[in-house]
Structures are given as structure tokens and as C-alpha cells.
C-alpha positions, 0 to 999 in steps of 0.5 A: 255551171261553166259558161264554156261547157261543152254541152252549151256550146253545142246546144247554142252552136256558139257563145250563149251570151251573143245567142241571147242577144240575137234572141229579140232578133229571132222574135221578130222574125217569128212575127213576121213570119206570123203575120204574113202567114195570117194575111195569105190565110184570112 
């Protein structure tokens, strides 16, 4: 499949291959997310 395909590019909103660097990035921002939500709960 072409890496240009339009439906990437729409599914991603921009090249896939930066979207999967950022990927570690959006990781750990869910984690913090999780671990502030666990603190404010317990």
C-alpha cells in the first residue's frame, strides 16, 4: 500500500511515519493521565 494513500493521511492527519514516532510520546502522556486520575480516586 502506498504510504501516500489518501485514507492514511486522513486516518493519521499527517505523514504515518512521524505519527509513529509521536506514538511513545501519546503513551506517556495516558500514563500520566492514569496515575493522576489513581491518585485523586484512592
Amino acid at each position: 500500500m502506498d504510504p501516500r494513500d489518501p485514507r492514511l493521511v486522513c486516518m493519521w492527519g499527517e505523514d504515518p511515519l512521524r505519527a509513529e514516532e509521536k506514538r511513545p510520546i501519546v503513551a506517556a502522556v495516558l500514563v500520566a493521565v492514569l496515575c493522576v486520575v489513581l491518585m485523586i480516586l484512592v
